[in-house]
C-alpha positions in Angstrom: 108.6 108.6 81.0 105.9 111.4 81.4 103.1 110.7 83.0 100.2 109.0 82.1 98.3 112.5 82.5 100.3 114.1 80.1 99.9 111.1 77.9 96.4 111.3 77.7 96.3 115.2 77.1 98.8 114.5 74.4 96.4 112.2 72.9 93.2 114.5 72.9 95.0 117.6 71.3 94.0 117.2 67.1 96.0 120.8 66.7 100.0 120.0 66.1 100.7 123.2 67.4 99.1 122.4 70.6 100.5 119.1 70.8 104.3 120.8 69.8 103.4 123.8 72.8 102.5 121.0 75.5 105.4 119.1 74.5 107.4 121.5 75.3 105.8 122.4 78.6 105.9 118.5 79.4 109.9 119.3 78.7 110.3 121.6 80.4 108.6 120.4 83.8 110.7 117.6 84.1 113.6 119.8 83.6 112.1 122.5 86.4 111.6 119.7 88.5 115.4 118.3 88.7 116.2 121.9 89.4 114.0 121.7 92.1 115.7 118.9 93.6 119.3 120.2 93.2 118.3 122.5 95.7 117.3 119.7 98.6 119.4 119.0 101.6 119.6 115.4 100.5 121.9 113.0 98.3 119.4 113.4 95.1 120.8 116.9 95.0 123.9 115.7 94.4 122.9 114.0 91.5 121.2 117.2 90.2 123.4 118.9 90.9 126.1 117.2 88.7 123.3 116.9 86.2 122.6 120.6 86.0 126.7 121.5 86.3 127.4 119.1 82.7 124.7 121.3 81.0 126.3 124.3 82.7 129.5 124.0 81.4 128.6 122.7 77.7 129.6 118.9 78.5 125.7 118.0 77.8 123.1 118.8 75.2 119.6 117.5 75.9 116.9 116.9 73.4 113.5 114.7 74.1 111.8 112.2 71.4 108.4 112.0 71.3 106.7 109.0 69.3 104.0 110.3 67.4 103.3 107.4 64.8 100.7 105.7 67.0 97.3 106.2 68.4 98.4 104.5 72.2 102.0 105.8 71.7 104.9 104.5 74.6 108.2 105.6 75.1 111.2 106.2 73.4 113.2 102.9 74.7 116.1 102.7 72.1 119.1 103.8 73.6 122.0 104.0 71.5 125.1 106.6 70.9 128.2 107.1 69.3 132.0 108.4 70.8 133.8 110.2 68.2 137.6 110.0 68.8 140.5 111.8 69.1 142.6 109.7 66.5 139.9 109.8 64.2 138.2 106.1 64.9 134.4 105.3 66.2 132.4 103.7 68.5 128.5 102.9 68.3 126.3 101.3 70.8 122.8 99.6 71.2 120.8 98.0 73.5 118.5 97.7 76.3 120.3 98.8 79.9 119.0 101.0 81.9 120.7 102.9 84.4 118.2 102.3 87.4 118.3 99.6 90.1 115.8 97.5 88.6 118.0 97.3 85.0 121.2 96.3 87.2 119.7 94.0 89.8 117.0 92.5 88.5 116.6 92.7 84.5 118.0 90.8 81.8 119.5 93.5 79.9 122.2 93.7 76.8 124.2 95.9 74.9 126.4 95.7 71.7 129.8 97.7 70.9 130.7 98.4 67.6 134.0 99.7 66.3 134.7 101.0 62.9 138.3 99.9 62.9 137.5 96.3 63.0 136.2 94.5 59.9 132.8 94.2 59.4 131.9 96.9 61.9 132.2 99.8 59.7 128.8 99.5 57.7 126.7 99.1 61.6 129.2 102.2 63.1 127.9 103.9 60.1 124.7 102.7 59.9 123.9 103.7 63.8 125.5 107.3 63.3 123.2 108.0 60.3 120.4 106.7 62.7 122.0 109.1 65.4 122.3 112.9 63.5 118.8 111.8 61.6 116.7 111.8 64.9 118.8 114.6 66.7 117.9 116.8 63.8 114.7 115.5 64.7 114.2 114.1 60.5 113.8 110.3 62.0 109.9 109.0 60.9 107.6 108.8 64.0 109.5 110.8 66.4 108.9 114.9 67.5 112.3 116.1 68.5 112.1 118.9 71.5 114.8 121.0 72.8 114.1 122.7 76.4 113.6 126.4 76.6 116.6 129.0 77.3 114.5 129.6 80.6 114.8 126.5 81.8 118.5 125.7 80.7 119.7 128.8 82.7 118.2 128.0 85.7 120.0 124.4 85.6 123.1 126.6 85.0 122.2 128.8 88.2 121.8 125.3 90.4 125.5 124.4 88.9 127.7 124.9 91.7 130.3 122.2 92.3 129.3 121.7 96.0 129.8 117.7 96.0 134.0 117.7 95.8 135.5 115.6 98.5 137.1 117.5 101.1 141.2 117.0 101.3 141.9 115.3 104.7 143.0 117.9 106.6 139.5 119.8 106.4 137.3 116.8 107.5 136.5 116.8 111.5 136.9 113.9 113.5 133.5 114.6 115.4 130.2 112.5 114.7 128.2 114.1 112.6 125.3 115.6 114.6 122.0 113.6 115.2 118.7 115.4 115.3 117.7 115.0 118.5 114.2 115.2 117.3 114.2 111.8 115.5 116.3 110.0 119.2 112.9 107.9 119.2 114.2 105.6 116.6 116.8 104.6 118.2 115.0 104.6 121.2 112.7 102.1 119.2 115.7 99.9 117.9 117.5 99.8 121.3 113.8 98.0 123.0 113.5 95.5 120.2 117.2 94.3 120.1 116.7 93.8 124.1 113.4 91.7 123.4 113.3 90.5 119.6 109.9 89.6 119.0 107.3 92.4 119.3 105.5 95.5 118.0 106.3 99.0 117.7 103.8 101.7 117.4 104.8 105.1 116.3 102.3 107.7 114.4 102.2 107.9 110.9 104.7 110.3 109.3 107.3 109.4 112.4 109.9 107.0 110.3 108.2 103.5 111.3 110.3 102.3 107.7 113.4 103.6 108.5 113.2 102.6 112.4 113.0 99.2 110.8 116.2 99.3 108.2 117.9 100.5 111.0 116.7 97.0 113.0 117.8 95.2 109.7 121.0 96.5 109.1 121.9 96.1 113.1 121.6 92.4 112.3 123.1 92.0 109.0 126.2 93.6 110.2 126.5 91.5 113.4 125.4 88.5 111.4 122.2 87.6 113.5 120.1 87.0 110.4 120.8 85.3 106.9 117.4 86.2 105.4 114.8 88.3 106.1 110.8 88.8 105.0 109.0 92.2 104.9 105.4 91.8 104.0 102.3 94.3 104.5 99.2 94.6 102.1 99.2 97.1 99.4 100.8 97.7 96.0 102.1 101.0 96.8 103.0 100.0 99.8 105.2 96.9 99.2 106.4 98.7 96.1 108.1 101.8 98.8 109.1 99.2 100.8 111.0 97.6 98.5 112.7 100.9 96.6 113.6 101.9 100.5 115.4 98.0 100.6 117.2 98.1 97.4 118.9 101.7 98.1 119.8 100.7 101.6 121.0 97.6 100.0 122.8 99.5 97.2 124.9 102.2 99.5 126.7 100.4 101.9 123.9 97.8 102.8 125.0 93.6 102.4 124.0 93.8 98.7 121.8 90.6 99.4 119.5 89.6 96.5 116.0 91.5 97.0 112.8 89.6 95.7 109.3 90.6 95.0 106.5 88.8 95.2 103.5 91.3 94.8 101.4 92.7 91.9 103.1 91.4 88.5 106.1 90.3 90.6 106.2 86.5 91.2 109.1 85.6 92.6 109.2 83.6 95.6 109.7 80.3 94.2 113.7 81.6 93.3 113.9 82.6 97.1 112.4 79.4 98.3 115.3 77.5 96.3 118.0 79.1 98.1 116.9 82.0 101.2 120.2 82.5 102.5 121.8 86.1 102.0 118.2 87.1 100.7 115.6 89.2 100.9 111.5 89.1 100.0 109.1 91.7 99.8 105.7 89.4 99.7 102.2 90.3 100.1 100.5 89.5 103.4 98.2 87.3 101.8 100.7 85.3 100.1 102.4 84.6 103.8 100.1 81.3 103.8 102.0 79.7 100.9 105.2 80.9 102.0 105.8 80.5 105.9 104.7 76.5 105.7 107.3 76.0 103.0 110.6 77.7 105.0 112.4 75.5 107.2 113.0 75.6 111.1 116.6 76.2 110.5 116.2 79.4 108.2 113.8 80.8 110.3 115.6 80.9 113.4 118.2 83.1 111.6 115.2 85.4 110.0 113.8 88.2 110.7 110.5 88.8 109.9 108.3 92.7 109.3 105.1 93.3 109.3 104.5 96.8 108.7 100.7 97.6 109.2 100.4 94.7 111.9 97.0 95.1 112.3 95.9 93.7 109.2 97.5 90.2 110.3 94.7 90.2 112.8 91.9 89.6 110.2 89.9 86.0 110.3 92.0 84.2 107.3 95.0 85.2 108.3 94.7 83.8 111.8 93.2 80.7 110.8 95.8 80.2 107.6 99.2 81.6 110.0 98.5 80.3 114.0 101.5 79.0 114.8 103.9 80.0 111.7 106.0 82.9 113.3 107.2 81.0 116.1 110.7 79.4 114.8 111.6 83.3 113.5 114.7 84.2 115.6 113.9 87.9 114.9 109.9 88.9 114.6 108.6 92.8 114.5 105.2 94.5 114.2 105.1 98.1 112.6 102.0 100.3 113.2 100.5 103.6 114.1 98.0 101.9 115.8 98.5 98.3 116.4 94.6 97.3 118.2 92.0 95.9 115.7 88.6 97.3 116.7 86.1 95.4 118.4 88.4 92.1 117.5 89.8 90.6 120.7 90.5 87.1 118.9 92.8 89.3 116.0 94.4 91.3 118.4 95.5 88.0 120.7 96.4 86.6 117.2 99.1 89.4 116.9 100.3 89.0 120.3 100.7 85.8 120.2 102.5 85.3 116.4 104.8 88.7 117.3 104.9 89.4 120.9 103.7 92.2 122.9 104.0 96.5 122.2 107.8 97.4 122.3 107.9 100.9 122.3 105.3 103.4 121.5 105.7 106.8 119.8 102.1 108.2 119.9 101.2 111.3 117.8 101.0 113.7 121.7 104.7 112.6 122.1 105.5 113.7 117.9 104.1 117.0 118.2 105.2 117.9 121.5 108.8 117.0 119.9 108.7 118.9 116.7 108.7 115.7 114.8 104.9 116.5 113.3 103.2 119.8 113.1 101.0 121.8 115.2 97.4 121.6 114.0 93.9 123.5 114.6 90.7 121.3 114.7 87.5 122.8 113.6 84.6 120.5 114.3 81.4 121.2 112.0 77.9 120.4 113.5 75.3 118.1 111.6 72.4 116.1 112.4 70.0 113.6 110.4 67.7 114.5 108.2 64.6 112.6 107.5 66.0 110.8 104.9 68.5 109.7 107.1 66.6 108.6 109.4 64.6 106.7 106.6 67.5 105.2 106.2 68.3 103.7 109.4 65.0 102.6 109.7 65.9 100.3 106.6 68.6 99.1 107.7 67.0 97.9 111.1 64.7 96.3 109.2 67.1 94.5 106.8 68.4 92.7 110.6 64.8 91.7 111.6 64.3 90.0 108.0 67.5 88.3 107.6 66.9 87.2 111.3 63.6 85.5 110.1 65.7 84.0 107.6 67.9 82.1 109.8 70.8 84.5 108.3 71.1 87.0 111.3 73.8 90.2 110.6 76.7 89.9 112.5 77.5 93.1 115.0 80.2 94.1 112.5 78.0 94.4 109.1 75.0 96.0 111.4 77.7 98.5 112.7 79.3 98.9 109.3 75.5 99.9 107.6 74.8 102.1 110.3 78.2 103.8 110.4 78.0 104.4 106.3 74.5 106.5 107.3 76.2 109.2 109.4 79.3 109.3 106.9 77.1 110.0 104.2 74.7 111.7 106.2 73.1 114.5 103.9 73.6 117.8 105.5 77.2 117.7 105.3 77.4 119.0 101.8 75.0 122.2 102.7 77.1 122.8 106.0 80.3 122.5 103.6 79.1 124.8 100.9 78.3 126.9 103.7 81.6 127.2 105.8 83.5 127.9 102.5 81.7 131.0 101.8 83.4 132.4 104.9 86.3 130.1 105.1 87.3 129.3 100.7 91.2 128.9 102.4 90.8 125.5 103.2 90.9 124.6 100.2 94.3 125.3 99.5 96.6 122.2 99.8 94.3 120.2 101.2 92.3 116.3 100.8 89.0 116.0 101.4 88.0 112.3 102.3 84.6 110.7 101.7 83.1 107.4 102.4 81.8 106.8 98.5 82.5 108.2 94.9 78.8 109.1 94.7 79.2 111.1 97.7 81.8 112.8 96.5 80.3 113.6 93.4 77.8 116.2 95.7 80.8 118.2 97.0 82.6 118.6 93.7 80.7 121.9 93.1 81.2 123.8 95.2 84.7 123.1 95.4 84.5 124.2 91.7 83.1 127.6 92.7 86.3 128.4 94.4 89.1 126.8 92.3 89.6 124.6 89.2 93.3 123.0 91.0 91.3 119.8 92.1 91.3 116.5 91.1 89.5 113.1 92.4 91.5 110.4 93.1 89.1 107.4 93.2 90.9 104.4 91.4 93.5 103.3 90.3 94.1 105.0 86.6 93.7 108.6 88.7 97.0 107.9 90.3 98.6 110.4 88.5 95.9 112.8 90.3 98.1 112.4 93.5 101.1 112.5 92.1 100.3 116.0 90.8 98.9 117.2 94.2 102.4 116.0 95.7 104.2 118.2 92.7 101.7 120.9 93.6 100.5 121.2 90.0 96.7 121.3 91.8 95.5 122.3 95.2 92.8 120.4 96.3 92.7 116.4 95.9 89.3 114.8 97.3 88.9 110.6 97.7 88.1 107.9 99.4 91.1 106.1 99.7 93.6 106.0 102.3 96.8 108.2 100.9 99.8 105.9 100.3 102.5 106.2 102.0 104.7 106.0 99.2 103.9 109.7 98.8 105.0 112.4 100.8 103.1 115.4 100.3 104.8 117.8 103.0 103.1 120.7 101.4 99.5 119.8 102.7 97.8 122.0 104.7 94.7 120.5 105.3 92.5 117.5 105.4 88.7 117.7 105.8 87.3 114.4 107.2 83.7 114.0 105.9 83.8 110.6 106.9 86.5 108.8 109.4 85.8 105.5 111.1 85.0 105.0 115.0 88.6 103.5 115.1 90.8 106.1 115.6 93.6 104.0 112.7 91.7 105.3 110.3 92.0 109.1 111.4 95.4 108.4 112.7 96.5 107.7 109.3 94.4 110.4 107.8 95.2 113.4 109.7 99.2 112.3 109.6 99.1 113.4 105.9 98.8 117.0 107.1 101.0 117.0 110.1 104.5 116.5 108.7 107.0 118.8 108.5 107.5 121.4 105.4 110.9 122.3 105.5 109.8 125.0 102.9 107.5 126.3 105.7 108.4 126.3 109.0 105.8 128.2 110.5 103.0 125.8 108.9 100.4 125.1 111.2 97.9 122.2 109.6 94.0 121.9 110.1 91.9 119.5 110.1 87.6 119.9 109.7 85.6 117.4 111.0 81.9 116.9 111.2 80.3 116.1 114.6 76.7 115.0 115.0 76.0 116.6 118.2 74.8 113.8 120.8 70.7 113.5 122.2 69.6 113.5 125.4 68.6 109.6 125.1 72.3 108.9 124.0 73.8 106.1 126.4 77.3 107.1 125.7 78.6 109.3 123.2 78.3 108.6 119.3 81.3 108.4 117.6 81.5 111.6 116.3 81.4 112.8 119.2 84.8 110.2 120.7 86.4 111.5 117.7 85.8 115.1 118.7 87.2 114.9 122.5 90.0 113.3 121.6 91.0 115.3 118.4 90.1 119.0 120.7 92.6 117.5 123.3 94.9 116.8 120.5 94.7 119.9 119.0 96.2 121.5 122.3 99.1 119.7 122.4 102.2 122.3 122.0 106.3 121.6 120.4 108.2 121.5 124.0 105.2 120.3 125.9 105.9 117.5 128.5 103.9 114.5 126.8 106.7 112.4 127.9 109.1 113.7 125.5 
């Protein structure tokens, strides 16, 4: 399917010679981007690789349908073909499968087989080869036929090695295979939970916290500790990795349990209440309350439970909805870069109390100092209020006093949260910006600027225009393609205000620029870790991340913080691959 992007640009172009020319880009991208893969060091190369080495030597010929008959066109679903055979006879097929784990596990799905040498089949094997040569010659009514470009078909041919043969016997070594020693904290992680099998385990974004956790899984499938398990977190994109992570662990070599969703469109829990055993379910955190009361004592004891992102079990509805509910799990684990709540001591005893204490820990010092996460410089930028600003504030203390007259006082965390969104969207930033890219346009490149508001962003967006036109925003949820392009590298510079799935890994980025990050340090945690993982494409890649500090007054009690922030991201900074940092 292309992408939704490429839809819409498809629908704006009047001029079918523009829409045939992006057509054939749009071909030809998806094409460029399999070759791409067949050059990775992981099993999806394979699989290009075998794709690109059928077009090599002339066992496949590839052509792309476009429909073109309607003003909010789809895709081309029908999937039909016909085998032409050596004694002269013919088969023809039709119907809906699809070759993906979603058409074999979970879809209802059909297909028909028609042969010409039985009666009555003749006319449909006919029929269905007419329908075949008419849209390959690209005559078929609604549908623009594209071939890819020689360019693009040779360099599949030059990716076309037959690299994935079997070895005979004789040439396969009995030694393990070698284990990055780099990555030993994972195992490090599962060896503490299996010892004590109800607790949390902290390690910094970007550092494996999903795959730490299949590990834990698949330990206790294969000893058969568990009959059922329940992964839950909050987020769509989230709980839709999660659960493409599950069902290709599951798939290649895993228990090939039944995997359930229950999450967006998917409502499924219902069919795993009726019979958990040998299951799995990928649920929503806020679901948790309708399923935890209605699984039995018995199941639970041979469950294991995940939370990835623990800390949002620690919010008010969740520990009044869930006290209590974890406790019959034989198996419970917490997943977090930073498990503490801020200023909530009654959410973080919650956690505690439902999951067990911090396990192991695997903080960001420790990842650097390993090589697991990049290097990275920190260049604070200085602000301070302006008068408007400060006009500002004053409103906001006012706002207490009144709804204190009222008998409807603010609580601490809505007077911190008001004041906070004052010094993110504090109004010199944007001059200081504009500023520091005259002498400094490079940080543009690769990088995600996050702000605390779309109209705030709206105020930076031109002068990141004078230096480049690769940017896009990527404030809701019909811009997702915006990220996916940045992750492609089809644009350079992605500015937002949300908090970058995980689900995407964007090695490539250099840089993040923070114009708003919360006192917490989650939040920055999670932010920064976009631009600190590895690029195996660049080895010497050193990230950066800009920040802006309002410098602290001589009245200040303790320092604001901006100014936490900046202490503990200079110290940060300094950390070195091969320093000590207890690795």
């Amino acid at each position: 399917m292309i992408s939704e992007a490429d839809r819409r640009t498809l629908m704006t172009l009047d001029d079918e010679h523009a829409r045939a020319a992006y057509r054939a880009i749009v071909v030809d991208r998806i094409l460029e981007e399999i070759a791409d893969l067949a050059l990775s060091p992981n099993d999806i190369a394979i699989r290009a690789r075998v794709f690109a080495w059928l077009i090599a030597n002339d066992r496949l010929e590839l052509k792309f349908a476009f429909p073109e008959h309607l003003d909010e066109p789809g895709i081309f679903h029908e999937k039909f073909g016909i085998f032409d055979l050596e004694g002269g006879g013919r088969i023809a097929f039709t119907g809906s499968a699809n070759e993906t784990t979603g058409g074999h596990s979970r879809n209802y799905e059909s297909i028909d087989v028609y042969c010409d040498w039985l009666l009555g089949e003749q006319d449909r094997v006919a029929t269905k080869a007419e329908q075949f040569d008419e849209t390959w010659a690209g005559e078929a009514a609604g549908l623009a036929v594209v071939t890819p470009s020689a360019k693009i078909l040779d360099r599949l041919r030059q990716n076309a090695d037959w690299p994935f043969v079997e070895p005979p016997p004789q040439e396969k070594s009995d030694e393990p295979a070698e284990v990055d020693p780099r990555w030993r904290h994972q195992d490090e992680a599962v060896a503490a939970f299996l010892e004590n099998p109800a607790g949390i385990i902290e390690m910094a974004t970007g550092t494996g916290k999903t795959r730490t956790a299949i590990k834990i899984l698949a330990h206790l499938v294969s000893k058969g500790a568990i009959n059922c398990a329940i992964v839950t977190m909050e987020g769509t994109d989230l709980l839709e990795q999660w659960a493409g992570e599950l069902d290709a662990w599951n798939l290649d070599g895993g228990p090939k349990w039944l995997i359930y969703r229950h999450f967006g469109g998917n409502h499924e829990m219902g069919d795993f209440l009726v019979d958990p055993e040998k299951t799995l379910i990928v649920v929503s955190r806020g679901q948790l309350a309708r399923l935890l009361p209605r699984l039995p004592d018995r199941i639970k004891a041979k469950a294991l439970i995940i939370h990835d992102e623990v800390h949002g079990l620690g919010t008010p509805s969740l520990v009044a909805s869930l006290a209590g509910q974890h406790a019959a799990f034989g198996w419970r684990i917490g997943l977090s870069a930073t498990p503490d709540r801020a200023y909530d001591a009654e959410g973080n005893e919650f956690i505690t109390s439902e999951l067990g204490p911090t396990l192991y820990r695997f903080p960001l010092e420790r990842a650097i100092a390993r090589g697991v996460l990049s290097e990275f410089d920190y260049r604070p930028l200085a602000y301070d209020l302006t008068d408007g600003d400060r006009e500002r504030l004053r409103l906001v203390y006012a706002k207490k006093a009144a709804r204190f007259r009222e008998g409807r006082p603010m609580g601490n965390e809505e007077l911190w949260t008001e004041i906070a969104k004052v010094y993110k969207t504090a109004e010199a930033k944007p001059d200081i910006f504009e500023e520091h890219l005259r002498v400094a346009p490079e940080i543009l490149n690769r990088s995600i600027v996050f702000v605390e508001t779309i109209e705030y962003g709206e105020r930076i967006l031109a002068s990141i225009h004078r230096r480049t036109h690769r940017y896009r925003t990527y404030y809701a949820d019909d811009d997702r393609d915006h990220l996916i392009a940045f992750a492609r590298g089809d644009i350079d510079c992605l500015i937002t205000c949300h908090r970058i799935s995980q689900g995407i890994d964007i090695r490539s980025l250099n840089a993040v620029i923070l114009f708003a990050s919360a006192r917490a340090k989650l939040e920055t945690i999670q932010r920064i870790g976009r631009c600190l993982r590895i690029d195996p494409t660049n080895l010497g890649k050193r990230a950066l991340v800009v920040d802006f500090v309002r410098p602290g007054g001589e009245a200040d009690a303790i320092p604001n913080a901006d100014q936490e922030r900046n202490a503990w991201l200079m110290e940060l900074a300094t950390v070195r691959k091969g320093d000590d940092h207890g690795t």
